[in-house]
Structure formats: C-alpha cells, structure tokens
N, C-alpha and C positions, 0 to 999 in steps of 0.2 A: 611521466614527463614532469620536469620543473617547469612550473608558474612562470610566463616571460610577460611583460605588460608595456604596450608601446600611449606614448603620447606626441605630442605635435601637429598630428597633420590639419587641415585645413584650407581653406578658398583664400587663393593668394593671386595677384597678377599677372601677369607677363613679366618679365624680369626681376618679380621679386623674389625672397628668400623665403625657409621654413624650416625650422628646427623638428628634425624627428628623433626623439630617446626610445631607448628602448632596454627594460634591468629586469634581471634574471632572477628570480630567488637562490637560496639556500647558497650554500660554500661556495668560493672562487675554485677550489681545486678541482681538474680535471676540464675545465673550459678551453676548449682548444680558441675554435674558428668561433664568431659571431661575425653578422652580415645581413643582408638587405635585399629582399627578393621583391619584383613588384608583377603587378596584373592589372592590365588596361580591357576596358571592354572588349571582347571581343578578342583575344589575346592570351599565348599564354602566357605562364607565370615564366621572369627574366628573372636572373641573379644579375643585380645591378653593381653591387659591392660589398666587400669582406675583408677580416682584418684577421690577423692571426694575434697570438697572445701577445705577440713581438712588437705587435705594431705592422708589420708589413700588411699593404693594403694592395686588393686589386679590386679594378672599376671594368665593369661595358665600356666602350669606345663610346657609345651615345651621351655619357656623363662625364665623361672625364673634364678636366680642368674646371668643372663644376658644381661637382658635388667633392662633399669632404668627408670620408670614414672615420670615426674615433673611435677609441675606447677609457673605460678606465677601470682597470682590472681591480682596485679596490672595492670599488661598489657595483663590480656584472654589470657595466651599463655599458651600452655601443650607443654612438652617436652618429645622424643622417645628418649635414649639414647640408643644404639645399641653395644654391643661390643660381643666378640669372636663369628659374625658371622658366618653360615654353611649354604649352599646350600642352604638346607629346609625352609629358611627364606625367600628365592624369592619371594617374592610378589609385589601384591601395598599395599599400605599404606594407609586407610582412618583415619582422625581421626573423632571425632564427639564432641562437644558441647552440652549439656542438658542444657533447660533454664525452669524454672518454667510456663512461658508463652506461651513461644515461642516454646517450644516441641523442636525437635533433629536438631540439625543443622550438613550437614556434609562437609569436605573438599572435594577436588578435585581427590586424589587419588596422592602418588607419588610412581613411580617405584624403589623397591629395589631388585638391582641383585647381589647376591652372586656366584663370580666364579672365577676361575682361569683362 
C-alpha cells in the first residue's frame, strides 16, 4: 500500500466548519477515485464522499449541500471541507486512495467531534 496521511480533524461546534486533507505518496499516475469514509460509535463505516480524477464528486444525502470534495491531482491531495457541522457528524474520518495497481490505500483515521 502507498502511505496516505490525513490532517484536520478536531472538536468544533454546532455549525461550525473543519478542514480535512488528506496526500497520498509517491506518483499521481494511476489515481483513480479518492474519497471519504467515515465511522461513528456504534456504527458502521459510510462512504460519505468521492471524487474521480475529473473532479466529479458524489456525497451521502446526509451531507450534501455541506460538505465540499476536492482534489488536487498535482500534489495526491483530497480535500473534506466541512461547514454547518451537527452532532451526527461525529466520527473518525478515513480517507482512502484508489490506484489502478496498487488497489485501496487507506489514511489513519482523524477524530471529528461535534459539540457544544
């Protein structure tokens, strides 16, 4: 597996935002799909959102008008943009890497806590 390494998450409010990144190692070639799976207590793990190399993005219904997918295929980096947070969003955060070759690469997991 290639090395993926997420940063961002953290204890934020009720409606506020949170930037999650998440960069791949090695070559951009063969990167398809990167995306965003998350796991709340007690819960399984949801594919939340993903982006193809194009840019085309698909979201959960629970996120939509939301959350924001990026990428930037120069530096293997996907981007969570996170705004008017709610509880429900609690999770950790994996992202994941699809590489033609190399099959799923996945991050580390980063804790997002919505609360007051």
């Amino acid at each position: 597996q290639v090395p993926v390494v997420e940063s961002g998450g953290g204890l934020v409010q009720p409606g506020g935002s949170l930037r999650l990144s998440c960069a791949a190692s090695g070559s951009t070639f063969g990167i398809t799909f990167m995306g965003w799976y998350r796991q709340a207590p007690g819960k399984e793990r949801e594919l939340v959102a993903r982006i193809t190399r194009d840019g085309i993005t698909n979201y959960v219904d629970s996120i939509k008008d939301r959350f924001t997918n990026s990428r930037d295929n120069a530096k293997n980096t996907v981007y969570l943009q996170m705004n008017s947070l709610k509880p429900e969003d609690t999770a950790v955060y994996y992202c994941y890497v699809d590489r033609l070759v190399a099959g799923r690469s996945w991050g580390q997991g980063t804790q997002v806590t919505v609360s007051s």
